[in-house]
C-alpha positions as CSV (number, residue, x, y, z in Angstrom):
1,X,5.4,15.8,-4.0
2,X,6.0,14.4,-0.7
3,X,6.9,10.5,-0.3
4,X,4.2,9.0,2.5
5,X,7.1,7.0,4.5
6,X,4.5,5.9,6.9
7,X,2.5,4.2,4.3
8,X,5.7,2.8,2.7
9,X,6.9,1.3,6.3
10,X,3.5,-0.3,6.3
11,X,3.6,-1.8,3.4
12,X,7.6,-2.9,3.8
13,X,6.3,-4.5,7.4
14,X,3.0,-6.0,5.7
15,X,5.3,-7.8,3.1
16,X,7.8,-9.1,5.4
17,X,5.3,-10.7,7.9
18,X,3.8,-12.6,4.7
19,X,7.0,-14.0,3.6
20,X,7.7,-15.1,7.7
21,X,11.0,-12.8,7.7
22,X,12.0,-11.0,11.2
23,X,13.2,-7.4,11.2
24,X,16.7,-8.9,12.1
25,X,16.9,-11.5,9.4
26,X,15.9,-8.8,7.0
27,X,18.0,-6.4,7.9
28,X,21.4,-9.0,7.6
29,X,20.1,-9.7,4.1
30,X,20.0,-6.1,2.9
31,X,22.7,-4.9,4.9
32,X,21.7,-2.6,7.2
33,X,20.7,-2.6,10.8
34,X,17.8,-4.1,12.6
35,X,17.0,-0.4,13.8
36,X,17.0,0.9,10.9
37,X,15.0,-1.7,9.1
38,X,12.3,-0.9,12.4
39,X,12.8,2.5,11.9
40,X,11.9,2.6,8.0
41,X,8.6,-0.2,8.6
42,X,7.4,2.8,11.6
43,X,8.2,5.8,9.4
44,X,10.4,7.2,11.7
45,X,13.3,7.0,8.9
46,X,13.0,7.6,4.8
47,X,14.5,4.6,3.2
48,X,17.2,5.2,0.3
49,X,16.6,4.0,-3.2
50,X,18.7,1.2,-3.1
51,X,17.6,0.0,0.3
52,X,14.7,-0.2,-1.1
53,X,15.0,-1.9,-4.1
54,X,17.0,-4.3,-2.2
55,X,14.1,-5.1,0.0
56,X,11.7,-5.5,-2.7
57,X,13.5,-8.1,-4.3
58,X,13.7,-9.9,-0.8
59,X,10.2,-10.0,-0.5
60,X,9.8,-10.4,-3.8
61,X,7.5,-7.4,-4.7
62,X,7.8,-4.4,-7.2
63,X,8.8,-1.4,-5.7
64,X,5.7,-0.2,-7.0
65,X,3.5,-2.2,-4.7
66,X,6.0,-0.2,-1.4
67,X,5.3,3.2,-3.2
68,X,2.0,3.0,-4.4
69,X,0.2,5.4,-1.7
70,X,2.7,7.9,-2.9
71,X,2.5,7.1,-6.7
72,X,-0.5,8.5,-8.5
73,X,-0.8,5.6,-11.5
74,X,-1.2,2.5,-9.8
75,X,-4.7,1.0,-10.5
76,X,-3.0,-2.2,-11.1
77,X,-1.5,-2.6,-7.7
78,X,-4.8,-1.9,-5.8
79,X,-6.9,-4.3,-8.0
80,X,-4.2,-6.8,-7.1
81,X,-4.7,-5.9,-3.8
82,X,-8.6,-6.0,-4.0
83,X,-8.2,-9.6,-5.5
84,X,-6.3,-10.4,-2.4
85,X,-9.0,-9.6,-0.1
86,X,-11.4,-11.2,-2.2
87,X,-10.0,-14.1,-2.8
88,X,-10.3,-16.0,0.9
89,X,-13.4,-14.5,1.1
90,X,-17.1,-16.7,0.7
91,X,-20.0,-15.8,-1.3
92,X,-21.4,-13.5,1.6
93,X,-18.6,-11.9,1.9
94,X,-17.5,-10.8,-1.6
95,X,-21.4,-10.1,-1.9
96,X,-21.5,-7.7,0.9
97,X,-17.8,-6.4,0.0
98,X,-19.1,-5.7,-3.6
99,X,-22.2,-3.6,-2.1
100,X,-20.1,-1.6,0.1
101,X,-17.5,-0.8,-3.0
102,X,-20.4,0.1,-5.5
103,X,-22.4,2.4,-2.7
104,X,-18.6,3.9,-1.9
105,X,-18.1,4.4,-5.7
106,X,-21.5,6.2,-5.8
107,X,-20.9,8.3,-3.2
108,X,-17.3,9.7,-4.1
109,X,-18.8,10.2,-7.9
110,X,-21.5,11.9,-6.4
111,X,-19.5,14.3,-4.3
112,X,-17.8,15.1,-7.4
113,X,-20.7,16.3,-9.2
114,X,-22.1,18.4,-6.6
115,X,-18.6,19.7,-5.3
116,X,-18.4,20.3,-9.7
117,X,-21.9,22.2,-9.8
118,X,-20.9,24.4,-6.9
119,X,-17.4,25.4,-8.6
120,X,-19.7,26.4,-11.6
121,X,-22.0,28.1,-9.5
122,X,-19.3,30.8,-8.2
């Protein structure tokens, strides 16, 4: 299996911004360069175990949450992440969010089944 360093740089980038760090103030606290830090939040570089363990506890996240586009049990992190788009939203919008989810949900099942019935079929 293949890490997704792209996705992991987003994520990295998407937890600094919320906790109001720059790339430079980061970088000084984990002890590495401001390039590098850039270079790991674009994709552009792999990040090492340690650097990354010592940026989740900066931002105060599980590694888990960094990785979890790469990891294949992590239901928990994206319901923790669905509860944070939900949770500044209004009636409407959780309404209309919960719509889209359920027809989405349909949709991939059904896929399944059909993609499943043709795979019998051969």
């Amino acid at each position: 299996m293949e890490l997704n360093f792209k996705a992991i740089g987003k994520r990295i980038k998407i937890a600094r911004l919320k906790t109001d760090l720059t790339q430079e103030i980061m970088a000084e606290k984990i002890g590495v360069t401001p390039q590098h830090v850039s270079n790991i939040e674009t994709g552009n570089s792999s990040v090492s175990l340690t650097t990354l363990i010592a940026i989740a506890n900066l931002l105060k996240v599980s590694v888990d949450e960094l990785i979890c586009d790469t990891v294949l049990k992590t239901k928990y992190v994206f319901s923790k992440e669905a509860n944070e788009i939900f949770r500044d939203c209004n009636e409407y919008e959780i309404r209309v969010l919960v719509e889209i989810l359920k027809a989405a949900k349909y949709s991939m099942r059904d896929v399944k089944m059909f993609e499943a019935r043709i795979k019998n079929n051969e």
